[in-house]
C-alpha distance (Angstrom), angle and dihedral (degrees) to the residues before:
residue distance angle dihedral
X1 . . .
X2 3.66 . .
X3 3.72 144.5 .
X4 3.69 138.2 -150.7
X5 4.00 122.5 176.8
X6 4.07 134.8 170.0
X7 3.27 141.7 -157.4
X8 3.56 98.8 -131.3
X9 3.87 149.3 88.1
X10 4.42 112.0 -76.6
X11 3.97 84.7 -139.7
X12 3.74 76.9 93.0
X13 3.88 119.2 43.1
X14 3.44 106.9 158.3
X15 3.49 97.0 139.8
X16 3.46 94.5 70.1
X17 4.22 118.1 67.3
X18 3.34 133.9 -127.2
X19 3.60 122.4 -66.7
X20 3.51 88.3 -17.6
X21 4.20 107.8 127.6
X22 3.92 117.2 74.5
X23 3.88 93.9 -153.9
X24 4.17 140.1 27.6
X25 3.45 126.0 -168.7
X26 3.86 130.3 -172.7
X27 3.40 159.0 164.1
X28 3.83 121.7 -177.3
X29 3.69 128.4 -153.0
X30 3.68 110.2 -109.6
X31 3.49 104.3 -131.2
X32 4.03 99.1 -113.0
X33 3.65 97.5 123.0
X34 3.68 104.8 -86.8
X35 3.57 115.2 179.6
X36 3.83 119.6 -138.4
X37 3.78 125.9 159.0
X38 3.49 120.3 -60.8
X39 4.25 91.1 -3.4
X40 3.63 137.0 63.6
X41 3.86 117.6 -149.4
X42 3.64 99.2 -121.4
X43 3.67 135.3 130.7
X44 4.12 145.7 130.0
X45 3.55 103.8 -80.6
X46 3.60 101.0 -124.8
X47 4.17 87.9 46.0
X48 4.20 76.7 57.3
X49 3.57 98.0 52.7
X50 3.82 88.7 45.7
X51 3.94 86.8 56.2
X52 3.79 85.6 46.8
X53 3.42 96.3 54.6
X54 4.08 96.1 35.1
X55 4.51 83.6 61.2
X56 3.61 98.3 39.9
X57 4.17 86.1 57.4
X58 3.26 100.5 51.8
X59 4.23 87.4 40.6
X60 3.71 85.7 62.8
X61 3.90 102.0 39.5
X62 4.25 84.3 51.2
X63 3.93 89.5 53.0
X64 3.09 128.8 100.0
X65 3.64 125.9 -115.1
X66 4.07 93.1 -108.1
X67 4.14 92.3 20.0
X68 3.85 120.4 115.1
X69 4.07 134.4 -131.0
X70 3.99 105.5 -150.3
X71 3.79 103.9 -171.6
X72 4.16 122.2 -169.8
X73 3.50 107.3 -160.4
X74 3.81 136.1 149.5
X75 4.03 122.5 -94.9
X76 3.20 91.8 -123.9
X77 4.19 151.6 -13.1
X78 3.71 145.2 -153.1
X79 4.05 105.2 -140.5
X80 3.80 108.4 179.0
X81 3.56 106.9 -51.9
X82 3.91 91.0 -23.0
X83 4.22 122.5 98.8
X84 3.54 105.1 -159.2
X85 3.70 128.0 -171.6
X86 3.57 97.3 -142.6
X87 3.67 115.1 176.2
X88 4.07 79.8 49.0
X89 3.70 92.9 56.9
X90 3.79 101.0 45.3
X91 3.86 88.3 45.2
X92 3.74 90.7 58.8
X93 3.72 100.5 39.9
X94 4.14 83.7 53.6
X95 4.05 96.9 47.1
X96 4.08 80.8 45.0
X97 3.94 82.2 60.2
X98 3.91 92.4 49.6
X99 3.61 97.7 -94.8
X100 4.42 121.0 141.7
X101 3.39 121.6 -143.2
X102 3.87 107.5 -123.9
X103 3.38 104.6 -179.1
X104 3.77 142.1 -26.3
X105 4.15 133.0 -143.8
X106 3.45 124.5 -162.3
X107 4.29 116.0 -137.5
X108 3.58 122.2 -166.2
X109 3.88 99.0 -153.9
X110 3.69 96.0 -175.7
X111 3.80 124.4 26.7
X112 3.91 142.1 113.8
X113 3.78 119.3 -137.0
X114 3.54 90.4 -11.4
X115 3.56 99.0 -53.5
X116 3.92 124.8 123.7
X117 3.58 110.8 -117.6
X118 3.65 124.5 -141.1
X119 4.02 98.8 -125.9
X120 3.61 132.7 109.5
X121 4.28 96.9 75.1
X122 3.93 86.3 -34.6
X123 3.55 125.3 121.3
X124 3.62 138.7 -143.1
X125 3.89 95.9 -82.4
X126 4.23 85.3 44.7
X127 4.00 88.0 -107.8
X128 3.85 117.6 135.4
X129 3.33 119.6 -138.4
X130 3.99 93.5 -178.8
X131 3.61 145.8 3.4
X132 3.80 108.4 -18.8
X133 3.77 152.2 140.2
X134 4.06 138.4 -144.0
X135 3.12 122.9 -106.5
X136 3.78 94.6 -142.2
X137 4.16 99.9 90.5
X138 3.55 126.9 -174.8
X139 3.90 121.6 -142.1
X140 3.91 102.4 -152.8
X141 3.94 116.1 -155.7
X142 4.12 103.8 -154.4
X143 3.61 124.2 -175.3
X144 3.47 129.9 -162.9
X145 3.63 101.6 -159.1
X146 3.79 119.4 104.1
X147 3.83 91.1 -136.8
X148 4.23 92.2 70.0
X149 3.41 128.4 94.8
X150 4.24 131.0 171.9
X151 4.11 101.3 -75.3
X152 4.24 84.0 -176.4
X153 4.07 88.5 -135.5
X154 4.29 106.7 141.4
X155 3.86 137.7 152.3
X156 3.55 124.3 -142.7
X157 3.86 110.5 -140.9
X158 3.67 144.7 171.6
X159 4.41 110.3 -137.9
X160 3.96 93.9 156.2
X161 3.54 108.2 -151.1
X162 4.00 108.4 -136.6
X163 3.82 122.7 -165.2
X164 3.55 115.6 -109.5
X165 3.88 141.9 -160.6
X166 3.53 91.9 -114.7
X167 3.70 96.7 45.2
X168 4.26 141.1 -6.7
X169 3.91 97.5 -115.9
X170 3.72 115.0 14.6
X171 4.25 114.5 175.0
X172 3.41 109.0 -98.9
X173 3.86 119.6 -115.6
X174 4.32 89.0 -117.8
X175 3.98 86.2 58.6
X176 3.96 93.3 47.4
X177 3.86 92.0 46.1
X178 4.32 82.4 52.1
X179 3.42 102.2 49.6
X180 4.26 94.1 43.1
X181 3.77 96.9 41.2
X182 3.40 88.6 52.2
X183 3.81 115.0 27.0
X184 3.78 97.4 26.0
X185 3.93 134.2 92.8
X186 3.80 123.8 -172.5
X187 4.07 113.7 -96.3
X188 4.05 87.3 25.4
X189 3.93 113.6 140.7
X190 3.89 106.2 -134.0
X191 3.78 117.3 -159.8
X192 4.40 119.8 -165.7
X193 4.08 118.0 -169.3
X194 3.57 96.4 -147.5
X195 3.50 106.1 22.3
X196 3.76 109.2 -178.2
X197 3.68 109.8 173.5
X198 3.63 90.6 -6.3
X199 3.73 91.0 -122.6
X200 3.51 90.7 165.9
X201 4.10 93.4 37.7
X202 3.77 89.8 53.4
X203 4.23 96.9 50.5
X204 3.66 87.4 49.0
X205 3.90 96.9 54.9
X206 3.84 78.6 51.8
X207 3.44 89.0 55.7
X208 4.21 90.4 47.5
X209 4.00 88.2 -109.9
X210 4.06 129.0 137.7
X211 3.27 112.4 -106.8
X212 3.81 125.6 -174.3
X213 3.68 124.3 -171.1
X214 4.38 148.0 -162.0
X215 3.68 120.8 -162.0
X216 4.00 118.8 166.3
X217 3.80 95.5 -173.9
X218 4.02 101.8 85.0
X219 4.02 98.5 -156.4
X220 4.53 83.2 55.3
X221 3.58 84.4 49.0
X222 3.35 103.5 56.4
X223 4.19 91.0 40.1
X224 3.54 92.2 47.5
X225 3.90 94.9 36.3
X226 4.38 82.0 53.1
X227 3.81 91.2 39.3
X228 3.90 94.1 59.2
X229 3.77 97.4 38.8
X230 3.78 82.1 58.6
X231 3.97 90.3 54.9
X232 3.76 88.9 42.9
């Protein structure tokens, strides 16, 4: 069991090797001017889709040749004046790479009795009128072995994500029991772009995994960096 986390961008992971994690898990901001504590979530959108692109790179040349990249993103956002359909653009820029999908789930993060509701920037009539995100996400299973092809299988779910003190959308506990009971092996090292909390990171070093973590935001870092030693 071990863990390893910076305070740093994941365009630039050279401290991890080659093809040397069995399992990735993320969930990117989305670029509609979230606040969290020391950064605001704010860029040009093609400068975004750069960043995008620069992290989901290095996320397949740190995999390993039969690892996975499970990524929980939203359908689809409103940045500025841009709609972006952003679980569709990271999927293609990761098949461009060489990556297969394997499967994909479907997670409702904010609904009651099944129904969608119009929150997160969207109005009563589900129009946005500025910055804003669905609430339909996809979680997108990606292998990087040759021998994979689509097998179709996918749950739909409903892990709300609920702003927190510590930070605006932390994964819920539901979606970090999914992705470990189902994706994870004991003794695996586990590696998350944008860490956060480490949600994930922190469940595994329950579970006696490696975990290795990025956070920008300084003030998350240090919590999270804290938080895990604890665990540790």
């Amino acid at each position: 069991m071990s863990f390893n986390v910076y305070n740093k961008s994941s365009e630039n992971m050279s401290e991890i090797s080659d093809a040397s994690v069995d399992l990735i898990y993320t969930s990117p901001p989305y670029n509609i001017g979230t606040k969290y504590k020391d950064n605001s979530d704010r860029m040009d959108v093609p400068k975004y889709q750069l960043l995008l692109k620069s992290i989901f790179a290095e996320c397949f040349r740190i995999l390993k040749p039969q690892g996975r990249l499970i990524i929980e993103v939203a359908d689809s956002i409103v940045s500025g004046d841009k709609y972006i359909q952003l679980a569709g653009f990271i999927q293609s820029y990761c098949v461009e790479l060489g990556m297969k999908v394997e499967e994909r789930h479907i997670n409702f993060a904010l609904t009651k009795d099944g129904q969608e509701l119009p929150e997160h920037n969207w109005n009563k009539n589900y129009v946005a009128t500025t910055d804003a995100h669905s609430n339909c996400h996809q979680i997108i299973v990606l292998s990087k072995s040759n021998n994979t092809s689509f097998v179709g299988h996918g749950k739909v779910m409903y892990f709300d994500y609920v702003s927190t003190p510590e930070h605006p959308c932390p994964t819920p506990k539901g979606l970090c029991d999914f992705i470990l009971e189902n994706y994870y092996d004991d003794g695996m090292t586990v590696a998350e772009p944008f860490m956060g909390t480490a949600a994930i990171g922190k469940e595994v070093l329950k579970r006696k995994g490696n975990f290795i973590g990025y956070e920008l935001d300084k003030t998350i870092f240090n919590a999270t960096n804290e938080a895990l030693g604890e665990i540790y």
